[in-house]
PyMOL commands that place a pseudoatom at each C-alpha (Angstrom):
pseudoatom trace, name=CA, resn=UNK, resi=1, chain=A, elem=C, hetatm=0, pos=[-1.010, 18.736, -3.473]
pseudoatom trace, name=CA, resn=UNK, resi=2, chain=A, elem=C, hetatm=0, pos=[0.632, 16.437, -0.567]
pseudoatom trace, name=CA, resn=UNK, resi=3, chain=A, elem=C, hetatm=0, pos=[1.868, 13.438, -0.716]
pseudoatom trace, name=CA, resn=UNK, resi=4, chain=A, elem=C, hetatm=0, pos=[0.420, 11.222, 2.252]
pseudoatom trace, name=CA, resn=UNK, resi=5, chain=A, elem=C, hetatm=0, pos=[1.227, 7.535, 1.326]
pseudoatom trace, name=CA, resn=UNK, resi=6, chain=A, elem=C, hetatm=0, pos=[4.596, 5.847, -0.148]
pseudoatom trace, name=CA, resn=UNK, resi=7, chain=A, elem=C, hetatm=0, pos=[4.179, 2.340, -1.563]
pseudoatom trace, name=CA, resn=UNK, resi=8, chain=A, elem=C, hetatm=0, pos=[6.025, -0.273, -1.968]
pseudoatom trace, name=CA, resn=UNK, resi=9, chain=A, elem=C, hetatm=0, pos=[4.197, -0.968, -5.471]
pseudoatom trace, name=CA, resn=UNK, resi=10, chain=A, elem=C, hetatm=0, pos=[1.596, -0.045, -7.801]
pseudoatom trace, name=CA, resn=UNK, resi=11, chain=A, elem=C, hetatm=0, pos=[-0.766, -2.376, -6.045]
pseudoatom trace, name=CA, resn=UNK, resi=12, chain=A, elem=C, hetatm=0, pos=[-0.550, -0.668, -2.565]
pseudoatom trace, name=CA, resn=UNK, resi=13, chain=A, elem=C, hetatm=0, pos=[-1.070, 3.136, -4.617]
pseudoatom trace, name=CA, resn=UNK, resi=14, chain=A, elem=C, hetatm=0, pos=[-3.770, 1.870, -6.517]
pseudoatom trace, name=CA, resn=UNK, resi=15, chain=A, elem=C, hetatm=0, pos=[-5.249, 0.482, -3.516]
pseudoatom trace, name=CA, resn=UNK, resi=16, chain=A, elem=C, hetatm=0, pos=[-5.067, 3.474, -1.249]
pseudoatom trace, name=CA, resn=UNK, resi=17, chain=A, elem=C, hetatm=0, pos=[-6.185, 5.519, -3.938]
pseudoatom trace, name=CA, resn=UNK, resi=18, chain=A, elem=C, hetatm=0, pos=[-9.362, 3.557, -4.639]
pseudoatom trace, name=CA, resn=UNK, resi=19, chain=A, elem=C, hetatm=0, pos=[-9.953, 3.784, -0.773]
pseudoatom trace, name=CA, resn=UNK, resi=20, chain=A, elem=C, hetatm=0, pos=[-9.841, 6.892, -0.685]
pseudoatom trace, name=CA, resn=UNK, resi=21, chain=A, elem=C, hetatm=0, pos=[-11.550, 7.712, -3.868]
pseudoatom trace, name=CA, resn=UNK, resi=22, chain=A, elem=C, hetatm=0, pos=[-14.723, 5.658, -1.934]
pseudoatom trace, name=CA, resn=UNK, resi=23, chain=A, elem=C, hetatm=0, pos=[-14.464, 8.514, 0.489]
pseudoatom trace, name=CA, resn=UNK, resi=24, chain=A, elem=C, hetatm=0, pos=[-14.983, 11.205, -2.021]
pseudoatom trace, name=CA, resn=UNK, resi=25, chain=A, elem=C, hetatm=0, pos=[-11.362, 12.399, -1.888]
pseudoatom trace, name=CA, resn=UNK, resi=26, chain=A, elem=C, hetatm=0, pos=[-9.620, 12.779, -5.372]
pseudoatom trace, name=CA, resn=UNK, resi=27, chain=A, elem=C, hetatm=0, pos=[-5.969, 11.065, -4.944]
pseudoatom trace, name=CA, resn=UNK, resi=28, chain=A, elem=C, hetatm=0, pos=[-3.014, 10.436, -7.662]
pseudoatom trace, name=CA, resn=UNK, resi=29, chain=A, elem=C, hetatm=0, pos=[-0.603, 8.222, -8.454]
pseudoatom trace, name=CA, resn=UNK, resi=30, chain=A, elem=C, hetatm=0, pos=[2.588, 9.513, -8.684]
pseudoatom trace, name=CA, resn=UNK, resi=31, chain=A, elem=C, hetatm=0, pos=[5.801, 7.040, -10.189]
pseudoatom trace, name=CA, resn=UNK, resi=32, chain=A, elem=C, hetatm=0, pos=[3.899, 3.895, -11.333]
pseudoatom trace, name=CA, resn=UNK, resi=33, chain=A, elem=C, hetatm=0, pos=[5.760, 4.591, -14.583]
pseudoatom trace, name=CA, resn=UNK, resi=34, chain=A, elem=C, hetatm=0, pos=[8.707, 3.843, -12.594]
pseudoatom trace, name=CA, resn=UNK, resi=35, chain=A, elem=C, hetatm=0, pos=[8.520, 0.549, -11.569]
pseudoatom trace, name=CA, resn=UNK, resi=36, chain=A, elem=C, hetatm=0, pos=[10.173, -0.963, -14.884]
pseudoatom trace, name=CA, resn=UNK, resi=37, chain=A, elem=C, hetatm=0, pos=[12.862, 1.073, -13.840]
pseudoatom trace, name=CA, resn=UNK, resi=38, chain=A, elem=C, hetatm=0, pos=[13.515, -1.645, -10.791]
pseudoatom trace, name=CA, resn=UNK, resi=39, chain=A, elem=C, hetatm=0, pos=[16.913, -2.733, -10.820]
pseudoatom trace, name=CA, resn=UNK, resi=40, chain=A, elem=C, hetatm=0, pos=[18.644, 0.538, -11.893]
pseudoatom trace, name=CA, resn=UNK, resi=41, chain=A, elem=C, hetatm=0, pos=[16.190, 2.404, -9.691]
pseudoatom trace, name=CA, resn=UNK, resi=42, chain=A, elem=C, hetatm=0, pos=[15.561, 1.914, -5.603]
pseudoatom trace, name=CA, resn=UNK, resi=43, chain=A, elem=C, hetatm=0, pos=[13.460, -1.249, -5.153]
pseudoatom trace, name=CA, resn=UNK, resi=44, chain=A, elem=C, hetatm=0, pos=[10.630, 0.698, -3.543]
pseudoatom trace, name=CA, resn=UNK, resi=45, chain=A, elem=C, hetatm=0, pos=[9.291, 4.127, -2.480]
pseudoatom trace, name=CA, resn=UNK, resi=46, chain=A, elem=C, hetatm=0, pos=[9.033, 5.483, -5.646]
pseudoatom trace, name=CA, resn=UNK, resi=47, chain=A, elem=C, hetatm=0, pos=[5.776, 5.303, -5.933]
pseudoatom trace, name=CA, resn=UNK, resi=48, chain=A, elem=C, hetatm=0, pos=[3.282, 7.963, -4.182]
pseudoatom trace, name=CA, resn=UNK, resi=49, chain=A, elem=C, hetatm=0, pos=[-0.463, 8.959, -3.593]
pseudoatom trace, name=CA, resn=UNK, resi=50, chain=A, elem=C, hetatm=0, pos=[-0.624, 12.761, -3.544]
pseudoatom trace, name=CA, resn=UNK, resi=51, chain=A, elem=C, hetatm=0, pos=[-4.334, 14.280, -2.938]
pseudoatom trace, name=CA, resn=UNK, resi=52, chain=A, elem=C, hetatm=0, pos=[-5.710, 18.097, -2.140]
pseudoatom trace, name=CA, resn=UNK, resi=53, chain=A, elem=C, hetatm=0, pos=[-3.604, 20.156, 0.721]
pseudoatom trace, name=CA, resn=UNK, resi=54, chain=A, elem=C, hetatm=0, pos=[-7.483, 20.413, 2.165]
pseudoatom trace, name=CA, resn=UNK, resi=55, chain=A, elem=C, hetatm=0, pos=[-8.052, 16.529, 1.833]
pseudoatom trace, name=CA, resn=UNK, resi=56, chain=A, elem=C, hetatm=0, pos=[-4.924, 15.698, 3.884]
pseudoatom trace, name=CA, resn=UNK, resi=57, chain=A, elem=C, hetatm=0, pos=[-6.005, 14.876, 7.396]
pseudoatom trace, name=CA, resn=UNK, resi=58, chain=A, elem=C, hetatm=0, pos=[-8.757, 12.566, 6.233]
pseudoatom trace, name=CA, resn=UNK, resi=59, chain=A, elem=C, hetatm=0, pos=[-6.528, 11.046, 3.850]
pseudoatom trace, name=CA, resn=UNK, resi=60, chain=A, elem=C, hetatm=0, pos=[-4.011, 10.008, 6.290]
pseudoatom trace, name=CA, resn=UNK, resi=61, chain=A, elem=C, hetatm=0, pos=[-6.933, 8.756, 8.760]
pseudoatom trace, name=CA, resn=UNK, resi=62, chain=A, elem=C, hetatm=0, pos=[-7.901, 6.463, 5.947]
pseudoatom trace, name=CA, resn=UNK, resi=63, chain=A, elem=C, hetatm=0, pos=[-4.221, 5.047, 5.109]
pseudoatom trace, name=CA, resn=UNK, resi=64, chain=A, elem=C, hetatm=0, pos=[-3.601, 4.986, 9.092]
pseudoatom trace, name=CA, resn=UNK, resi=65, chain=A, elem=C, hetatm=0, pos=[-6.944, 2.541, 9.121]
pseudoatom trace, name=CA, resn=UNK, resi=66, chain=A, elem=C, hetatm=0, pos=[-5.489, 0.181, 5.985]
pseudoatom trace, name=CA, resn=UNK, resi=67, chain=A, elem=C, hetatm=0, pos=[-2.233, 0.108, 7.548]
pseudoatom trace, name=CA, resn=UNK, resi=68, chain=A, elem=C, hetatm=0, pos=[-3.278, -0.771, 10.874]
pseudoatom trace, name=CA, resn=UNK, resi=69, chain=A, elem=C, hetatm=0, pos=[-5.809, -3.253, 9.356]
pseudoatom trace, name=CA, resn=UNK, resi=70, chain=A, elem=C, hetatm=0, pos=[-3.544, -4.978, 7.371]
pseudoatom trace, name=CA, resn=UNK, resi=71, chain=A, elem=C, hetatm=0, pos=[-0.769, -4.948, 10.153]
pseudoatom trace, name=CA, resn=UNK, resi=72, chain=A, elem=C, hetatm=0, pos=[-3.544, -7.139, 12.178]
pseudoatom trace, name=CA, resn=UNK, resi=73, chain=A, elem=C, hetatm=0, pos=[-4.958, -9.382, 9.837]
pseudoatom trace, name=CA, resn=UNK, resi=74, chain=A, elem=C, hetatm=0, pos=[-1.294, -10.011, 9.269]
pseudoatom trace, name=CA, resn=UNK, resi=75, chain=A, elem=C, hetatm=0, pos=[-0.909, -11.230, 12.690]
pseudoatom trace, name=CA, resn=UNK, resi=76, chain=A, elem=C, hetatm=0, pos=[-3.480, -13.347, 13.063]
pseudoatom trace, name=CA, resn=UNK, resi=77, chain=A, elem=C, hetatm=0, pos=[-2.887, -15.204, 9.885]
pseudoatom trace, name=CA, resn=UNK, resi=78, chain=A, elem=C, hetatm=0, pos=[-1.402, -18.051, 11.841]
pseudoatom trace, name=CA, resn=UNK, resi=79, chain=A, elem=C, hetatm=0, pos=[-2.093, -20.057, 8.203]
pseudoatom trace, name=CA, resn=UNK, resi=80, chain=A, elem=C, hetatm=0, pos=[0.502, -18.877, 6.448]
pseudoatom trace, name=CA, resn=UNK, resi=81, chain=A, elem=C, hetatm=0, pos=[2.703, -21.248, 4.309]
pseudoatom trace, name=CA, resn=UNK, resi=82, chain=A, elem=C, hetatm=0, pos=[6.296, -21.399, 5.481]
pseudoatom trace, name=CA, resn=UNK, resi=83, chain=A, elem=C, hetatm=0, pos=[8.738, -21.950, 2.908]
pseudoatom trace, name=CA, resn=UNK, resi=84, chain=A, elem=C, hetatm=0, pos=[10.739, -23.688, 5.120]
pseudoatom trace, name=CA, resn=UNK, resi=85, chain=A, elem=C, hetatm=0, pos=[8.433, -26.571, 5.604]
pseudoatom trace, name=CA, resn=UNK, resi=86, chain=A, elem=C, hetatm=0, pos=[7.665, -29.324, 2.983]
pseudoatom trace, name=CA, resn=UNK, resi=87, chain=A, elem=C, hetatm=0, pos=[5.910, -27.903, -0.021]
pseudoatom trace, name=CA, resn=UNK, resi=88, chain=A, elem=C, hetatm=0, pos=[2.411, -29.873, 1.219]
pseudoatom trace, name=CA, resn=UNK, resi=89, chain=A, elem=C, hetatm=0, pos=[2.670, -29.228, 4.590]
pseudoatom trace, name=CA, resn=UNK, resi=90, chain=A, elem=C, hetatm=0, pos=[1.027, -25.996, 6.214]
pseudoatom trace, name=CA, resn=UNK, resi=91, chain=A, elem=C, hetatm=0, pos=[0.922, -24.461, 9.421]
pseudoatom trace, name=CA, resn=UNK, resi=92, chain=A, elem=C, hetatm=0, pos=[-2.471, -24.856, 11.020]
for i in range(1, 92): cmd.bond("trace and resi %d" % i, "trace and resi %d" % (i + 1))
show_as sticks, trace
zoom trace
């Protein structure tokens, strides 16, 4: 077993590991149990997807595509609330 993604939460791991469970490849959680732990415990990276030493490579294609995905729909989200501005004003 490898580990190929660290989250930042449960929500990412589960995520990931449904992904990748939609591509056949059996993946674990590893730490969820830890996240009550936050405060006494680093805020994140604790939490891990491990899957099969043969299932590697694919894996990490798959988490490379989320990642990148998310890093673009992130930028071109230009309607994103700004805290900063008045609570019923939002960027258009």
């Amino acid at each position: 077993m490898k580990t190929i993604y660290r989250a930042q939460n449960v929500i990412d791991a589960s995520i990931i590991r449904d992904l990748l469970a939609q591509e056949g490849i059996m993946a674990f959680v590893h730490g969820a149990e830890l996240q009550g732990g936050v405060g006494e415990l680093p805020a994140a990276g604790f939490v891990t997807v491990t899957v099969a030493d043969e299932d590697v490579e694919l894996a990490r294609g798959i988490v490379e595509a989320f990642d990148t995905s998310n890093r673009e729909a992130d930028a071109k989200d230009e309607n994103r609330w700004d805290p900063s501005d008045s609570l019923l004003d939002w960027k258009s």
